[in-house]
N, C-alpha and C positions, 0 to 999 in steps of 0.2 A: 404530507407535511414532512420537512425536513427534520432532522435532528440538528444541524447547524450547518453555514453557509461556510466555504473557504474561498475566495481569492488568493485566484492564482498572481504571480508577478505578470501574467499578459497582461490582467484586470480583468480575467472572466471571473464569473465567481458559478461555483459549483454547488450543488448541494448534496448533504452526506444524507443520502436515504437509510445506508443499514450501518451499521461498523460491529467489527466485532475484534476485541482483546483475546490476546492468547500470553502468558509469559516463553519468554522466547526459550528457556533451558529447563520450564516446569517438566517433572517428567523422567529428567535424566538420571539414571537410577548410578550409572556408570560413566567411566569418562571425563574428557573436560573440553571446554570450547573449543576447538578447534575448525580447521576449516572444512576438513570432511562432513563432520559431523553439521557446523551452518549451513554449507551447501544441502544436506537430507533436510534443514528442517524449513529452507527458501523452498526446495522442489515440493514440497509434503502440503506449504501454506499452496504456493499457486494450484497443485491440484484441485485442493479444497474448493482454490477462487472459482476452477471454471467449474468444479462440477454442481454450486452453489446458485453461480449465477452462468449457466450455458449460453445463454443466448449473448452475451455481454465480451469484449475484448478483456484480458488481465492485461495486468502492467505490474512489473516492480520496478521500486524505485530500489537501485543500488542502497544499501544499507553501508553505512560506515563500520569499519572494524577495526577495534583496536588491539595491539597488540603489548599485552604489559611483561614486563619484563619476568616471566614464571621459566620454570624447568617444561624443554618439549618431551612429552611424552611420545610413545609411538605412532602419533599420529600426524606429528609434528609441532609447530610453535603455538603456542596456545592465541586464540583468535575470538575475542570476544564481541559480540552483536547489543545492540541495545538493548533491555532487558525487557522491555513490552514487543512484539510482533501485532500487527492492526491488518486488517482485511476489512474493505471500504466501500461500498458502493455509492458511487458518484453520479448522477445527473446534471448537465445545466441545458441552455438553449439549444437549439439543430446546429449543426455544422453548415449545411447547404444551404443558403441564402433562397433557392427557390423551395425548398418546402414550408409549406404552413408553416407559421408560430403557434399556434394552436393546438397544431394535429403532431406536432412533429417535437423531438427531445431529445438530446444525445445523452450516451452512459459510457462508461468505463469504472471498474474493477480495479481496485488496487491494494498491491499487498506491500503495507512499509515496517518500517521499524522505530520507535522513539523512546527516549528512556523513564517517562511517567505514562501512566492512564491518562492525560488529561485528552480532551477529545478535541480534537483540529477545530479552530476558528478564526471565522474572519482573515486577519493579515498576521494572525501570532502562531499560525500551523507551521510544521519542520518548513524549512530553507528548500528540502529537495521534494517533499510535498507539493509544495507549493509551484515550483517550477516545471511540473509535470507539459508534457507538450499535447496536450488535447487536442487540436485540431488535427494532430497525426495521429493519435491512439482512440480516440474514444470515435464509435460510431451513432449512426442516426436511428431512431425506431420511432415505428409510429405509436400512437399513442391507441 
């Protein structure tokens, strides 16, 4: 059973089997947004992703960042990430038009960014969510 379905803009629609929230800058005892520091904590989620789900492709989806007008510290301009970080586990139909539908299910792994908790659905999930290219990232497994 899923937790909730997304369509994508192709019109597949996927189903989210696990998800899991993290605050994107929880944690940070020192510091401020920048881009070094989003760079450690994009590499830190995808590790998570594959060692979570191994058998499975990751994907991220480029994250939007913004840049507000602060003082750059030594790390440079400050670079802000949305404040939720998501790690996703996705299923929909096979890929390969000759395996079973029955026997057969494609997955892919995703790590995004959004600015609430709320949990991707339907046609109201993020823009770049949704636009994911599944028939090139997500592979087949038998069931």
């Amino acid at each position: 059973m899923s937790l909730t379905r997304v369509v994508l803009t192709s019109g597949r629609s996927l189903d989210l089997s696990e998800l899991r929230f993290s605050s994107t800058y929880g944690g940070m005892l020192e510091g401020y947004p920048c881009k070094p520091v989003n760079e450690m904590r994009i590499k830190g989620l995808l590790r998570a992703a594959e060692r979570t789900f191994p058998t499975t492709p990751v994907h991220l989806v480029p994250p939007p960042r913004e840049y507000p007008d602060q003082y750059a510290g030594g790390f440079g301009p400050v670079e802000v990430l949305p404040s939720v970080a998501c790690l996703g586990s996705f299923r929909s139909t096979a890929l390969n038009p000759d395996h079973d539908a029955i026997l057969y299910r494609s997955a892919l792994t995703v790590v995004w960014f959004q600015p609430t908790t709320q949990v991707p659905s339907g046609c109201d999930a993020e823009a770049a969510l949704r636009d994911i290219a599944w028939e090139e990232l997500a592979r087949d497994y038998e069931l």
